[in-house]
C-alpha positions, 0 to 999 in steps of 0.5 A: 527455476530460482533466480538470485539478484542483487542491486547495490549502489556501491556499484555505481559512480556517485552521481548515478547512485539514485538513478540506478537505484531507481530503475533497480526498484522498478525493474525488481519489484513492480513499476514505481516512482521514486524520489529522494531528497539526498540524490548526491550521497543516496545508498541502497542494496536489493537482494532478491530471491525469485522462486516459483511462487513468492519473491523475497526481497532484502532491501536496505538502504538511505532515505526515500520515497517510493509511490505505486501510481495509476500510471504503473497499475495501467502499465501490467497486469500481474496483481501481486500482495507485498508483505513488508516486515521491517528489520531496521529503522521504521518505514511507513506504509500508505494505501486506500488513505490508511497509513501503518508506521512500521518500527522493526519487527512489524508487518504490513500488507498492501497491494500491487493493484491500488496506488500505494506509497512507501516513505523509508528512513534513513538506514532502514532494513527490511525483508519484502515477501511478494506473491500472487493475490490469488494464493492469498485470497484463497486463504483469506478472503478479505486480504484486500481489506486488511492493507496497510494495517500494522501487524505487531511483531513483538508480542503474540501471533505477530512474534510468531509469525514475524520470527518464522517468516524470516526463518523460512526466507532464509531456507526456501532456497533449497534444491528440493522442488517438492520441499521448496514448493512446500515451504513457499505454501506455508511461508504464505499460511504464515501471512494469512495467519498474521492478517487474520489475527489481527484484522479478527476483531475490526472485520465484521463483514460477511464474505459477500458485504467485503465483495460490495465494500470493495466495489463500491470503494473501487467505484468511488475512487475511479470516478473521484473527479465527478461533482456529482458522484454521491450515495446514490450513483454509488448505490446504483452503480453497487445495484442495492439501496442507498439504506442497505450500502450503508449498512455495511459502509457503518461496520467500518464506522463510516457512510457512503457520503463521508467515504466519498468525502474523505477520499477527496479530502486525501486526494487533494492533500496529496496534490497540495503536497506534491511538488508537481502540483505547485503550479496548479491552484487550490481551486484547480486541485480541488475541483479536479477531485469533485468538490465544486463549492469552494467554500463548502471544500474550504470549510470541510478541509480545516475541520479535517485537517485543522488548518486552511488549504493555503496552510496546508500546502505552505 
């Protein structure tokens, strides 16, 4: 049975426009954090349309934040892709230390099951397509690889693509049980159509080498925090040689070592960023995501991010 809802700020006293919309989006999608930098004069509208299937969100609104954390992911069990197509203004998308800029027309895929963060702008409109990992893997095995890569939608598949999902949205409401469950396949068809073109020509890896990246990135990204994390717990942990591990870890141009050391780099930005750190030292931030020789870390940083820590987070 469907179900129609709607969250619109306009409902609500001024002063609690972003803490309804906060829970709204929590409530409507999956469990989130959420922040703005405008919460006295904050708007948002959320229509949802949940089928049998898929879910299909129209969200608008000003300014914000939105950030899927470990916390959330531990909090339930569903394991959903969201599809996100931008329709007004420009969004950006954030997973696995990948980051697409969405303008309107353009699409990108991310995943419940992995932090993730959303940075909307002002005045944005978008459509939000969710629907069990499962459907999608099915149809395209390394759907898991291909988050938070821009799918283009003005030119080629990506038109197509982008021009039928918003048409099939508009009409999966029908009353026809059989006819809806069929729109909702092919709605889904159409998202593996436009992740597969795109991520045609950068995936080089067989089905079973996807199965060993995604692994190894899990277990690189769980045990973070451990100084001694390197190449070869990794490739304990995968069960295969350091030699062959990086086999596959160089058809994504990289290494073990410097997967390791890129995540921690991002790690550690995103702490000297965020304002719930502040209290914490650089020192603290860092060794709390593994590096244990501070001026090694300091050094590293820079070439980076092409200026110290301490700037950085200034």
């Amino acid at each position: 049975m469907d179900i129609q809802t709607r969250y619109n700020t306009d409902d609500v006293a001024p002063q609690d426009r972003f803490a309804y919309w906060r829970e709204s989006v929590c409530d409507s999608y999956v469990q989130l954090g959420c922040d703005t930098e405008n919460r006295s004069n904050f708007r948002g509208l959320i229509d949802i349309a949940r089928h049998s299937v898929v879910s299909i969100s129209k969200v608008s609104g000003l300014s914000h934040t939105v950030e899927r954390r470990k916390r959330d992911i531990r909090a339930t069990t569903d394991s959903y892709f969201l599809l996100s197509l931008q329709t007004a203004e420009s969004s950006q998308v954030t997973q696995f230390g990948k980051t697409a800029v969405l303008n309107p027309g353009d699409m990108a895929l991310y995943s419940s099951t992995d932090p993730y963060t959303l940075k909307l702008s002002d005045d944005f409109s978008k459509t939000v397509v969710q629907l069990p990992s499962a459907k999608l893997i099915e149809r395209l095995p390394n759907a898991e690889m291909l988050t938070a890569r821009k799918i283009d939608g003005q030119s080629g598949i990506g038109k197509l693509v982008r021009e039928n999902i918003l048409a099939f949205a508009e009409h999966v409401n029908t009353a026809n049980p059989m006819v809806q469950s069929l729109l909702q396949d092919t709605l889904i068809d159409l998202i593996a159509t436009g992740l597969a073109s795109h991520g045609a020509d950068k995936i080089e890896l067989s089905s079973p080498e996807q199965h060993v990246m995604l692994r190894a990135k899990s277990y690189i990204r769980a045990h973070l925090g451990e100084p001694g994390l390197d190449r070869n717990m990794v490739a304990a942990q995968i069960g295969m040689s350091v030699r062959r591990l990086n086999d596959i870890f160089s058809k994504e141009d990289t290494s073990i070592s410097a997967f390791i050391r890129k995540t921690r780099l991002d790690a550690v930005a995103s702490d000297l960023r965020d304002a719930r750190f502040q209290r914490l030292s650089i020192s603290e931030i860092a060794f709390r995501h593994g590096f244990s020789n501070l001026q090694n870390f300091s050094t590293i940083f820079r070439t980076r991010f092409g200026q110290s820590p301490r700037s950085y987070r200034a």
